[in-house]
N, C-alpha and C positions, 0 to 999 in steps of 0.2 A: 605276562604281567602278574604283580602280586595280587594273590587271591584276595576279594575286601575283607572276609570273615577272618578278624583275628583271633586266631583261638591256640596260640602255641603256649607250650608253659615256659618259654621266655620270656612274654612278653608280661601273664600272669603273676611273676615272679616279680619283674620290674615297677611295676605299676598297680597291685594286688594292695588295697587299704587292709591298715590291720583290722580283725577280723573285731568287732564290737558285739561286745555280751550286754544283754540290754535284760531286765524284769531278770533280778534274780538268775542269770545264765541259762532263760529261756530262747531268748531269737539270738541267731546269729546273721548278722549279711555280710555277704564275702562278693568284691567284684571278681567277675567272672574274664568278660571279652565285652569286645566293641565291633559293630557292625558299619560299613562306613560304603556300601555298596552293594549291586547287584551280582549276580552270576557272571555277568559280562563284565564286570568292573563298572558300571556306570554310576559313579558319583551321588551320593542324597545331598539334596539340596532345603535346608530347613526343613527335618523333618517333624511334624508335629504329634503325629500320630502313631500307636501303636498298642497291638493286643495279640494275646497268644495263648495259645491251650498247650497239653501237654505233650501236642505232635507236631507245632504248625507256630508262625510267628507270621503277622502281616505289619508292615510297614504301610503308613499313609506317609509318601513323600510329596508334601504339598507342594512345591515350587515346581518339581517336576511335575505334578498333574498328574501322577502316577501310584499304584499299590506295588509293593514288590512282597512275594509270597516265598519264606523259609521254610525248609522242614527241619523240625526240633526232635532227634531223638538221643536218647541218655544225656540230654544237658549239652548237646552238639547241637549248633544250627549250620545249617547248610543249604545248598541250593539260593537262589535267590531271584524266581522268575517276575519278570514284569508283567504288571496288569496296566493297560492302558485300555480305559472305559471311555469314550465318544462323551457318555451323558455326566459324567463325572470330571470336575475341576475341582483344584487345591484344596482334597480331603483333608481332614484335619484330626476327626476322630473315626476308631473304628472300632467294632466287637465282633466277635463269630461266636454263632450258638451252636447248638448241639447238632447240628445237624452238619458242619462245616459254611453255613450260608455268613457270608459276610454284610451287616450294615457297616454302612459309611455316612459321616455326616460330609456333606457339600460347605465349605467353607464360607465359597460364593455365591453359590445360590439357596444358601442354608435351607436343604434339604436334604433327606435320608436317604441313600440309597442302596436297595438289596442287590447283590451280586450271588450266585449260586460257587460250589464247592472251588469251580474251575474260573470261576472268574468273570463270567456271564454276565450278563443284564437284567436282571428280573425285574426290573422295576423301581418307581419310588416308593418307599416305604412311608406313604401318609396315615392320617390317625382317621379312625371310621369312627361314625357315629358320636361323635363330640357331644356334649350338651351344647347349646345356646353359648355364646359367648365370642372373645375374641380368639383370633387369628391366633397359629401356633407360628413359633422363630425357637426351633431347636440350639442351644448352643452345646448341646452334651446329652449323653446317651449308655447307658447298662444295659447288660442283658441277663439276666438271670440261669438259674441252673434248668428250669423250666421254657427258658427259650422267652417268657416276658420280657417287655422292652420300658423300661424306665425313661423318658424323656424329659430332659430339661428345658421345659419352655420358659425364654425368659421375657416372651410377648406377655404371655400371660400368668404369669409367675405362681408357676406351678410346675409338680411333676409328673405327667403323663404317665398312667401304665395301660401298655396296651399288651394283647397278647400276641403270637409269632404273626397271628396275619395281620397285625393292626387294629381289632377292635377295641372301643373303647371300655376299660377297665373300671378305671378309675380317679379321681384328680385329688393331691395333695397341693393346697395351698404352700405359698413360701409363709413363714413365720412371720408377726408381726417386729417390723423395726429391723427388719434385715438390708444389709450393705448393697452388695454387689455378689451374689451366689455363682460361682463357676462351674458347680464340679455337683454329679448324683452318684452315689453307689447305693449296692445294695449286697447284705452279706447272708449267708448259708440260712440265715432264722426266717430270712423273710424284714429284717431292720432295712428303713431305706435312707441314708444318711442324705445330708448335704452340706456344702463347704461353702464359705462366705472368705472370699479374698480379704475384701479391706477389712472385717473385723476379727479375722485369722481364729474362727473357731468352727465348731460342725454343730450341727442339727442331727435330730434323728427322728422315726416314725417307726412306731415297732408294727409288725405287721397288723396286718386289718384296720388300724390308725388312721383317722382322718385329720392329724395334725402335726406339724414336727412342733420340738420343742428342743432348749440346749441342749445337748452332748455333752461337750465342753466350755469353760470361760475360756477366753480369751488366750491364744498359743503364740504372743507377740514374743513371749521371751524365749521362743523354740522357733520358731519361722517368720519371716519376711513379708513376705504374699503368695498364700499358700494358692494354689490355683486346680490340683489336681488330685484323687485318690482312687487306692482300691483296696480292695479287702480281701486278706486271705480266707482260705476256711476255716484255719483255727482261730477267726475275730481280729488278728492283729490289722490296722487300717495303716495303711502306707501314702503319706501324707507329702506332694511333691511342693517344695518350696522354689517358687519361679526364679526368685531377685535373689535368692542366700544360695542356691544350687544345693541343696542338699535332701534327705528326704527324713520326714521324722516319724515315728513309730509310734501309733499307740494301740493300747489294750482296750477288749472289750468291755471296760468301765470307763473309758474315755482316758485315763492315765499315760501320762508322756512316760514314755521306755526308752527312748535316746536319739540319736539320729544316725543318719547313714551317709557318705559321698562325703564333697567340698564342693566349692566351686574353685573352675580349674578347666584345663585342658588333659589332662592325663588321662589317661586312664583309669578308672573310677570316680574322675572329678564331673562337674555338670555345669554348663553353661545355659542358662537362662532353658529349662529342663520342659516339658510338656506331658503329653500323654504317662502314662505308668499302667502294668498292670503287672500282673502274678497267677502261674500257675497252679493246677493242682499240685504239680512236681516240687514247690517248691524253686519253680525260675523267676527271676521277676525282670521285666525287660523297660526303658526307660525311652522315649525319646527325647534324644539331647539337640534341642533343634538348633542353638549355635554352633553347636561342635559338629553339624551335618554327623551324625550318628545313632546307632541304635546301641545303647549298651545295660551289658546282662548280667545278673546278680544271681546269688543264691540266698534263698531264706531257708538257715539250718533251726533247727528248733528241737 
């Protein structure tokens, strides 16, 4: 059978978006490949999730109940073995820290779940030592370069920082007058952004900050409903727009630099798009959860 990982330069050739110079002929993003399976050819079924480092790519294929684990090296993914975890249903997001430890966010039992290098069990990842208050209902999760775990509690509308084993950190309030927030990141300074769907702008909290405050106004005339981000090291935030399929770029002033993708079926196009994130390397990997796909970019700069 044909292998899922498409990575020929046929197909790059055919389907490759022209290459967009954004800030002065600073970034470039070039579609790379699309992922559309495991090792075995088995089929992803909306996937929602996905994150990857400079060696390693993990796919949260939610409908299947499953992780499938890539190895990423010179800008090749390969391999694609199956995790099938007991304690684990329709993951949705996922990060791996530095140690290769994978959390997962539980879609349906909206809870964390740590799995070790190999794919193991290690447990639920819950928050220790809380203050007084309410109940946590994670719907998104970072993890730092320090291995800290940023949580977006939208029980309590705040954003959790705990450290690798879950102690309690710290709690950022959501803003006053805030929408609907979907999305936490947090970038190389220690900034801890957040994203507001319906009013399609970001928040930020610069480190030690006990407050977010605007980012940006208002990104309706760039995005749709933004739903998802991350951040390179060199500050650019990659900003995934659900309902327009496309992803828009900004600078560490908050400044729009242009956009990336379409919405589409092709290759480089995104249908109704999810998870995002971005290597050291310069990879940046997307989950296209209509298009049952994982597809991979490069950020040139």
């Amino acid at each position: 059978m044909v292998n899922a990982i498409v990575m020929s330069v046929v197909l790059l050739m055919m389907f490759a978006l022209p290459v967009q110079s954004l800030a002065a002929e600073t970034v470039k993003v070039r579609y790379l490949a699309s992922v559309y399976a495991d090792s075995k050819d088995g089929a992803f079924n909306v996937p929602h999730g996905v994150a990857c480092t400079g060696k390693s790519v993990i796919v949260a294929d939610t409908e299947n109940d499953r992780l499938v684990l890539f190895a990423l090296e010179q800008g090749v993914v390969t391999g694609g073995d199956e995790w099938k975890i007991p304690e684990l249903t329709g993951p949705v997001r996922a990060q791996i820290n530095s140690k290769g430890e994978v959390l997962v966010l539980d879609g349906r039992k909206l809870r964390i779940v740590k799995l070790s290098p190999e794919g193991s069990f290690k447990g639920y990842f819950d928050a220790v030592g809380l203050p007084p208050g309410p109940g946590v209902v994670p719907r998104n999760l970072k993890v730092d370069s320090s291995d800290n775990v940023y949580v977006l509690d939208i029980f309590g509308g705040r954003v959790l920082v705990l450290n690798a084993g879950g102690n309690f950190q710290k709690q950022i309030p959501f803003p006053e007058g805030y929408a609907f927030i979907s999305d936490v990141a947090v970038d190389s300074r220690g900034v801890v952004y957040l994203l507001d769907s319906v009013k399609a702008m970001i928040y930020s909290a610069p480190k030690d900050a006990q407050t977010f405050t605007p980012f940006t106004k208002g990104l309706e005339e760039h995005v749709k409903f933004p739903t998802d981000m991350a951040v390179d090291g060199g500050g650019t935030i990659f900003v995934v727009d659900h309902n327009g399929g496309i992803i828009a770029m900004l600078g560490q002033n908050g400044a729009f630099l242009g956009h990336a993708a379409a919405f589409g079926w092709k290759g480089g196009q995104l249908r109704y798009p999810s998870q995002i994130c971005v290597n050291d390397k310069g990879n940046l990997f997307i989950a296209d959860r209509s298009n049952n796909r994982i597809q991979m970019f490069e950020v040139i700069k």
